[in-house]
N, CA and C atoms as an extended XYZ file, in Angstrom:
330
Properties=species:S:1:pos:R:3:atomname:S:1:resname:S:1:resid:I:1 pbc="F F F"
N       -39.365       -8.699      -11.903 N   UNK     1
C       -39.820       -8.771      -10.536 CA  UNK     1
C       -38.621       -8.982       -9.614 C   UNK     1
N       -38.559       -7.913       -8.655 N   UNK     2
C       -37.618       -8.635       -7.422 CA  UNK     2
C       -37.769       -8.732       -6.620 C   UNK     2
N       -37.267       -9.928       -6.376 N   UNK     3
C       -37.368      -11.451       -5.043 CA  UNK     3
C       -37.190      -10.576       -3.899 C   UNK     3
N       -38.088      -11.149       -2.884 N   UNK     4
C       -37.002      -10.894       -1.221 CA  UNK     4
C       -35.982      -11.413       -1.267 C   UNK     4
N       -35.616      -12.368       -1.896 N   UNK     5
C       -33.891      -13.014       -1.854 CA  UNK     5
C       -33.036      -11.733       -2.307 C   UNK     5
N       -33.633      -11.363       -3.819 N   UNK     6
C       -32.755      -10.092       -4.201 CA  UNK     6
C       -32.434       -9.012       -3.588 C   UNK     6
N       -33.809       -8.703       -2.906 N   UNK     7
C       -33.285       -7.625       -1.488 CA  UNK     7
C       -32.829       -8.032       -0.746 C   UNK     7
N       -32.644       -8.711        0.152 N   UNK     8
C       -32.088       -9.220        0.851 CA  UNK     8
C       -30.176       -9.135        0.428 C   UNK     8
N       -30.211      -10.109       -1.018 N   UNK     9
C       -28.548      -10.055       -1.467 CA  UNK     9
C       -28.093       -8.374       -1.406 C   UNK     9
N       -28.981       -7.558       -1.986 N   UNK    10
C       -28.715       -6.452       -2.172 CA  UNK    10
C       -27.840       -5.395       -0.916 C   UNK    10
N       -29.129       -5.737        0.308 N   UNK    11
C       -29.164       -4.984        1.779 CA  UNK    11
C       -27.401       -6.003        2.076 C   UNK    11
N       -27.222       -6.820        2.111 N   UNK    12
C       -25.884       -7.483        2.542 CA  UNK    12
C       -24.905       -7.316        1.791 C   UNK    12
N       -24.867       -6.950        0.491 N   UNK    13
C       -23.842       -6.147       -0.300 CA  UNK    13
C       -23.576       -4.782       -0.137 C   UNK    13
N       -24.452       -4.206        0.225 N   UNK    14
C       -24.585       -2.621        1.202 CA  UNK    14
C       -23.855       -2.702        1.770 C   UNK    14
N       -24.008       -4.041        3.036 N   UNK    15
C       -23.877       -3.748        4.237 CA  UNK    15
C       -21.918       -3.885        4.259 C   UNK    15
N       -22.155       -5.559        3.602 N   UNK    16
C       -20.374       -6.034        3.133 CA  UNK    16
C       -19.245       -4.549        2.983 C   UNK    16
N       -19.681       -4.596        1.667 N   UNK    17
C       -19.220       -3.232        1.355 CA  UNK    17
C       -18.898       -1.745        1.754 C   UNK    17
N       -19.742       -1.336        2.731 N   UNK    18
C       -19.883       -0.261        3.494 CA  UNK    18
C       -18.653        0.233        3.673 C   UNK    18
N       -17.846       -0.118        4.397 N   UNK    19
C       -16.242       -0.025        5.022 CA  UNK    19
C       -15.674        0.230        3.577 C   UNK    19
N       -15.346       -1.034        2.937 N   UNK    20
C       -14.487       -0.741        1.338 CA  UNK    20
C       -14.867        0.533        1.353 C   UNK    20
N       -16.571        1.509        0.675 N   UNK    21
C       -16.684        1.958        0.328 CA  UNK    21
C       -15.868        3.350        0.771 C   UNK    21
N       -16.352        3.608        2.125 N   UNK    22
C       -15.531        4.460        2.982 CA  UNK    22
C       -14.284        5.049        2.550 C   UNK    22
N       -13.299        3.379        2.312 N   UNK    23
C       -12.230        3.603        2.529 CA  UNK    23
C       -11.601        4.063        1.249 C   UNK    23
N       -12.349        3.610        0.220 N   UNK    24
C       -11.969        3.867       -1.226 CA  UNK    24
C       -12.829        5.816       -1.290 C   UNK    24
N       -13.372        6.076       -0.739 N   UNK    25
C       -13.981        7.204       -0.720 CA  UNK    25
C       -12.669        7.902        0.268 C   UNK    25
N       -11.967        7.581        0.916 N   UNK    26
C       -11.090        8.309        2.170 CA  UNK    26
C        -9.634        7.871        1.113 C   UNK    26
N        -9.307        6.650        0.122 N   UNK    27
C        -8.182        7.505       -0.638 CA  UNK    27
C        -8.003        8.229       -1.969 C   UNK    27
N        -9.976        8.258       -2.190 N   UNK    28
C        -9.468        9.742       -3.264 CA  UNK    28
C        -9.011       10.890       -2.788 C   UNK    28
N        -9.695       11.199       -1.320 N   UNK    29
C        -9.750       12.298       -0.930 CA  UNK    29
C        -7.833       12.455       -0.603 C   UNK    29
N        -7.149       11.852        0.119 N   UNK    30
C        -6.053       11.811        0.091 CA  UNK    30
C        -5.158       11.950       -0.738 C   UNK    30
N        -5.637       11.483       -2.352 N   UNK    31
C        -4.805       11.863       -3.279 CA  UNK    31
C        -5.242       12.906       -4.115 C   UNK    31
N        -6.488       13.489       -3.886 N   UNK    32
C        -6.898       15.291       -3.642 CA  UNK    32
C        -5.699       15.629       -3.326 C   UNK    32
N        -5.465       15.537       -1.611 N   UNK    33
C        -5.004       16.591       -0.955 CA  UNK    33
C        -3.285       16.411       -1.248 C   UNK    33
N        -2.741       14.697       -1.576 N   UNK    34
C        -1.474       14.577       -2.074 CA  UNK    34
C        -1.617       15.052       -3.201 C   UNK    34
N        -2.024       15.506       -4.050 N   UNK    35
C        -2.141       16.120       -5.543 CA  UNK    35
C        -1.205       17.990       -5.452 C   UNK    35
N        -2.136       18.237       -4.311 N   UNK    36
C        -1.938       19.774       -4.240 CA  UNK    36
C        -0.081       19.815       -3.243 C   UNK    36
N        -0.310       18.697       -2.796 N   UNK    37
C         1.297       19.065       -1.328 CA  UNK    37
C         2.471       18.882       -2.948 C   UNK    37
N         2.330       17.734       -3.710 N   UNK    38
C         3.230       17.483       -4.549 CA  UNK    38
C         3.087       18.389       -5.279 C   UNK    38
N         2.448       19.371       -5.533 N   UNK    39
C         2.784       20.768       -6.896 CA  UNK    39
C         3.798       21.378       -5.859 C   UNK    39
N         3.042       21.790       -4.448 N   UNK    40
C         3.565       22.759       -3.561 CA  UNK    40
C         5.456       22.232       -3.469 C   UNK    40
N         5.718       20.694       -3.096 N   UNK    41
C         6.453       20.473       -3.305 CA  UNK    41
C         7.700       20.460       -4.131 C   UNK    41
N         7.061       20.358       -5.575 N   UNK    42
C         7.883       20.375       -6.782 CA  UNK    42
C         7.975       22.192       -6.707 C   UNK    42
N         7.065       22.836       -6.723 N   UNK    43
C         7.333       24.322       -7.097 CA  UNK    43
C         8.408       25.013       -5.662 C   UNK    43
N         8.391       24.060       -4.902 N   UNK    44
C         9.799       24.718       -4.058 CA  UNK    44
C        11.410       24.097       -4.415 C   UNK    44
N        11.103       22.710       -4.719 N   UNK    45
C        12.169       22.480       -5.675 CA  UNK    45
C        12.781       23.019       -6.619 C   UNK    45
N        11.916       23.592       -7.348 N   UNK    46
C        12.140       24.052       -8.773 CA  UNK    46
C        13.069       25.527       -8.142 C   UNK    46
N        12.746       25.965       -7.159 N   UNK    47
C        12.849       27.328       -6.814 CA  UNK    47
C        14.165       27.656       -6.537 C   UNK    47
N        14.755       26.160       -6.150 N   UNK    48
C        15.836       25.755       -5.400 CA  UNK    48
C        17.470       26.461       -6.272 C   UNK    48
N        17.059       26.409       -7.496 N   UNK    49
C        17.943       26.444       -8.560 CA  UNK    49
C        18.762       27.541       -8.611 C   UNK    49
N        17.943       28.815       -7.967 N   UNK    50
C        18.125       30.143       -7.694 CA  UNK    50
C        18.113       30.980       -9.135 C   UNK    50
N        17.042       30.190       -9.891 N   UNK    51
C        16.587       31.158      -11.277 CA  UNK    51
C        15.838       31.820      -10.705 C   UNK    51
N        15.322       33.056      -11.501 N   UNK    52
C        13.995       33.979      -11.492 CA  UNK    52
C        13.193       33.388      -12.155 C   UNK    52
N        11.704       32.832      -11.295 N   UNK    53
C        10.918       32.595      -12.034 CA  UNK    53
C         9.675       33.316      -11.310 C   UNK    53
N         8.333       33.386      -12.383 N   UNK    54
C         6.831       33.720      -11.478 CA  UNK    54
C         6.534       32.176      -11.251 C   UNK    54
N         5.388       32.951      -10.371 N   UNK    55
C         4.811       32.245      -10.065 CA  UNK    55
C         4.152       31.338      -10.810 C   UNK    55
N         3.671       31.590      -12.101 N   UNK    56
C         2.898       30.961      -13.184 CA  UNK    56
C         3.962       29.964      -13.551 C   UNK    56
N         5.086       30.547      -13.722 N   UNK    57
C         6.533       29.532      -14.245 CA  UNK    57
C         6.501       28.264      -13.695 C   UNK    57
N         6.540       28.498      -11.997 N   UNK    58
C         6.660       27.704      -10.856 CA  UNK    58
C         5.570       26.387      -10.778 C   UNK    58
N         4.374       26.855      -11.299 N   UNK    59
C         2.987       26.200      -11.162 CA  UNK    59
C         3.509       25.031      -12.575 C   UNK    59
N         3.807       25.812      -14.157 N   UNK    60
C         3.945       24.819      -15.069 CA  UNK    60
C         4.689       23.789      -14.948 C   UNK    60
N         6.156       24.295      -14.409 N   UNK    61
C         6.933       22.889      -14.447 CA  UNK    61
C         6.645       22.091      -13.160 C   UNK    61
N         5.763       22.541      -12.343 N   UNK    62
C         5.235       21.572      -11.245 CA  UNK    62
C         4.341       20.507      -11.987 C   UNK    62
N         3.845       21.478      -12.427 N   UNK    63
C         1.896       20.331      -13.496 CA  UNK    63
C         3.067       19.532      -14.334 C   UNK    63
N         4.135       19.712      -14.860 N   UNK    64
C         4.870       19.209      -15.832 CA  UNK    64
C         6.043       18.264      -15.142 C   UNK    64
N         6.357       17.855      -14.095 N   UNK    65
C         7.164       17.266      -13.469 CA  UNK    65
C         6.558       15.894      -12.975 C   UNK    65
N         7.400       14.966      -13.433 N   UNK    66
C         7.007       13.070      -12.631 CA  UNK    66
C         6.276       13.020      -11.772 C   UNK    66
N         6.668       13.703      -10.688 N   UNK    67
C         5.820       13.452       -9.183 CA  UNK    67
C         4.505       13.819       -9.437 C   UNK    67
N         4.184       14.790      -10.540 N   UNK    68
C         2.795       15.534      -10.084 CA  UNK    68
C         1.822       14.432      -10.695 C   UNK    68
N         2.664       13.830      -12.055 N   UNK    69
C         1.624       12.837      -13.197 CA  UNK    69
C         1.472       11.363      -11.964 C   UNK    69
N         2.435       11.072      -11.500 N   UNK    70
C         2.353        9.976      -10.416 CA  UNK    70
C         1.137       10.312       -9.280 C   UNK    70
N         1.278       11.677       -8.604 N   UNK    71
C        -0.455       11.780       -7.778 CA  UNK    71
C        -1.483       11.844       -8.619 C   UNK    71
N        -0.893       12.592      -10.213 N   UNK    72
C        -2.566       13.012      -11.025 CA  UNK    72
C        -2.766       11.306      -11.029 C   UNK    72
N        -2.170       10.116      -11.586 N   UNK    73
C        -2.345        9.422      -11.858 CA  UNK    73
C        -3.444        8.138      -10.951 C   UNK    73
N        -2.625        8.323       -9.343 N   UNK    74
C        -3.088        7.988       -8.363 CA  UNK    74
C        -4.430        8.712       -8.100 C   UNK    74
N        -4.717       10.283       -8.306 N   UNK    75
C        -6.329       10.280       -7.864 CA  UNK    75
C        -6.760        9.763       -8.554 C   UNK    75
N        -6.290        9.520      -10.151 N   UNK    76
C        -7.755        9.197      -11.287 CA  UNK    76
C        -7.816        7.240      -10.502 C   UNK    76
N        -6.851        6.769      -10.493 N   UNK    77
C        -7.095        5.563      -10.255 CA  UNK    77
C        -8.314        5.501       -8.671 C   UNK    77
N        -7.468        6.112       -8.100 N   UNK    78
C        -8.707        6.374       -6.770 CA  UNK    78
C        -9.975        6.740       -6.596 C   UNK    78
N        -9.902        7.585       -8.018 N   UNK    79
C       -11.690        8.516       -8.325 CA  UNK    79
C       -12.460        7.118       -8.810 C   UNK    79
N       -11.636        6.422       -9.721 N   UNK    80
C       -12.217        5.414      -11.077 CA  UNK    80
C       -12.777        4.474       -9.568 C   UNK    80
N       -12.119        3.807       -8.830 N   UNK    81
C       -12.427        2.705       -7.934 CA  UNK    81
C       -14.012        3.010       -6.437 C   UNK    81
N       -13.560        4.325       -6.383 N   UNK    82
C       -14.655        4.859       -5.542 CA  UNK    82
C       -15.669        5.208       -5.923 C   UNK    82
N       -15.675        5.510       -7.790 N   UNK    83
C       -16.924        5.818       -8.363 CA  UNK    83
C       -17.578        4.620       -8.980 C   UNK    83
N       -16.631        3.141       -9.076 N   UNK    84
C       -17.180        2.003       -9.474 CA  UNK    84
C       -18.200        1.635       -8.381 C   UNK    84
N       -17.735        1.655       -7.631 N   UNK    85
C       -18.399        1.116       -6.270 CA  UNK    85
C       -19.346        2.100       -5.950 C   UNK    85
N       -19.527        3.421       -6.066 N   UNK    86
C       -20.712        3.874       -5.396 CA  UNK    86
C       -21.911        3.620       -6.745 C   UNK    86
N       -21.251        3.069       -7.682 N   UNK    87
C       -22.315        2.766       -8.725 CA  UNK    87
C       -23.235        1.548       -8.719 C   UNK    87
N       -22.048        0.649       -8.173 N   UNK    88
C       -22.788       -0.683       -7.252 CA  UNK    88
C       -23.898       -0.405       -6.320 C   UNK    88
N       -23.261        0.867       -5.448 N   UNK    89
C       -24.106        1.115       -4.250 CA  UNK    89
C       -25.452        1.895       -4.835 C   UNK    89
N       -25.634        2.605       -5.459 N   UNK    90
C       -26.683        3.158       -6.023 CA  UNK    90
C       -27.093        2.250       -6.696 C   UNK    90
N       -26.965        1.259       -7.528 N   UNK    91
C       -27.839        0.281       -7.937 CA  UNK    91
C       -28.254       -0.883       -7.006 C   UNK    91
N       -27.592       -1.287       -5.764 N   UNK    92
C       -28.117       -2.206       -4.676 CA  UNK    92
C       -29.253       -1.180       -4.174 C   UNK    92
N       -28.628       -0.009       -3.690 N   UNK    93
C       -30.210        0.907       -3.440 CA  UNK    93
C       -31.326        1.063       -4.057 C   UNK    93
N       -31.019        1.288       -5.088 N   UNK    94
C       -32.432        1.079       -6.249 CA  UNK    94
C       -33.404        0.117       -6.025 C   UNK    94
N       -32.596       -1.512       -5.981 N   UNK    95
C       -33.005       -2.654       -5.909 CA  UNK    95
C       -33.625       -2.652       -5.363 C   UNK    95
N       -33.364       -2.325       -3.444 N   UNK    96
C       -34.805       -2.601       -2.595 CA  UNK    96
C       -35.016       -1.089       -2.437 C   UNK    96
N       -35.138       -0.019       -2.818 N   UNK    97
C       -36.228        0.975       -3.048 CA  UNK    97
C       -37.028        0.134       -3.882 C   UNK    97
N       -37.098       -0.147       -4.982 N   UNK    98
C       -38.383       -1.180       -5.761 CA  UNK    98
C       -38.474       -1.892       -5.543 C   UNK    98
N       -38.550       -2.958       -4.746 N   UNK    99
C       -38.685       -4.223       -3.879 CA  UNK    99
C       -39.637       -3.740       -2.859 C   UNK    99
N       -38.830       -2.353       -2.230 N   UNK   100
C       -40.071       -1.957       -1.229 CA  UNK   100
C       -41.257       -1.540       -2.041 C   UNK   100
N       -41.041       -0.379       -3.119 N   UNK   101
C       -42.666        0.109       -3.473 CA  UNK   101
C       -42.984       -1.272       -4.264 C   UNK   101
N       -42.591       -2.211       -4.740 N   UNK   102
C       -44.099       -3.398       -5.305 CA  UNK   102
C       -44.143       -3.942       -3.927 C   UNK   102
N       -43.436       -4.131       -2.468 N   UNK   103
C       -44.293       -5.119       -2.012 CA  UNK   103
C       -45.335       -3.981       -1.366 C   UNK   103
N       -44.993       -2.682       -0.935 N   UNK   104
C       -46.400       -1.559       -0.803 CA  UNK   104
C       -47.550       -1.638       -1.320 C   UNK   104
N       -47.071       -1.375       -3.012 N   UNK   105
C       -47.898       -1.608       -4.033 CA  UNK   105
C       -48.744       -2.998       -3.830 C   UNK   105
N       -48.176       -4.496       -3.728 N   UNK   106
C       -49.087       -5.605       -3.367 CA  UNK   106
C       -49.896       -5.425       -2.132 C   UNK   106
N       -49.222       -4.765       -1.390 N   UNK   107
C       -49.709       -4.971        0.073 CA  UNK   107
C       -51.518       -4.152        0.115 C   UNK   107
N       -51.660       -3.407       -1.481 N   UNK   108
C       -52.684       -2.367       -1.563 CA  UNK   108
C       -53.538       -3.071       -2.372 C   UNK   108
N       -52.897       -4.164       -2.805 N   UNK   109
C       -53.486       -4.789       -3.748 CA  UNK   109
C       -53.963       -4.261       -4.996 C   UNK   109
N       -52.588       -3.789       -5.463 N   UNK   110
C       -52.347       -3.169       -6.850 CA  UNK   110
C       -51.562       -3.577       -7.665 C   UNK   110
């Protein structure tokens, strides 16, 4: 059974949270978009050397270079923290979605 206290804790952990959530949602997306500048980056470096390479060449030792494992590394940490928390948030939601249908449900006297 859950309490109005529990909804209640729930709706104010929503609410607390809201911002974090945002913001942890605004630096995966950033280390998305730093993911792709640091290949672009490294593959003009690489270019620098004045070898012949393709394009495919250019792309591997980018995926294969420090900087790129340092952003891959940074989104996963960023994905892992924004997906902890919206897991919180989907289970505080749950909470008073069923809080609301039993007190409906009582209110029908069912």
């Amino acid at each position: 059974m859950i309490t109005d206290d529990d909804a209640e804790a729930a709706i104010h952990w929503m609410k607390d949270n809201a911002k974090r959530i945002g913001l942890l949602r605004g630096r995966m997306v950033a280390a998305e978009e730093s993911l792709r500048r640091v290949k672009s980056l490294e593959m003009i470096a690489i270019r620098q050397d004045g070898e012949k390479r393709t394009v495919s060449d250019l792309e591997a030792l980018a995926y294969a270079s420090d900087a790129y494992r340092l952003a891959l590394d940074e989104l996963q940490s960023a994905t892992a923290d924004y997906e902890v928390e919206k897991i919180y948030l989907n289970a505080a939601d749950l909470q008073v979605r069923a809080w609301q249908s039993m007190n409906a449900a009582s209110r029908r006297g069912l």
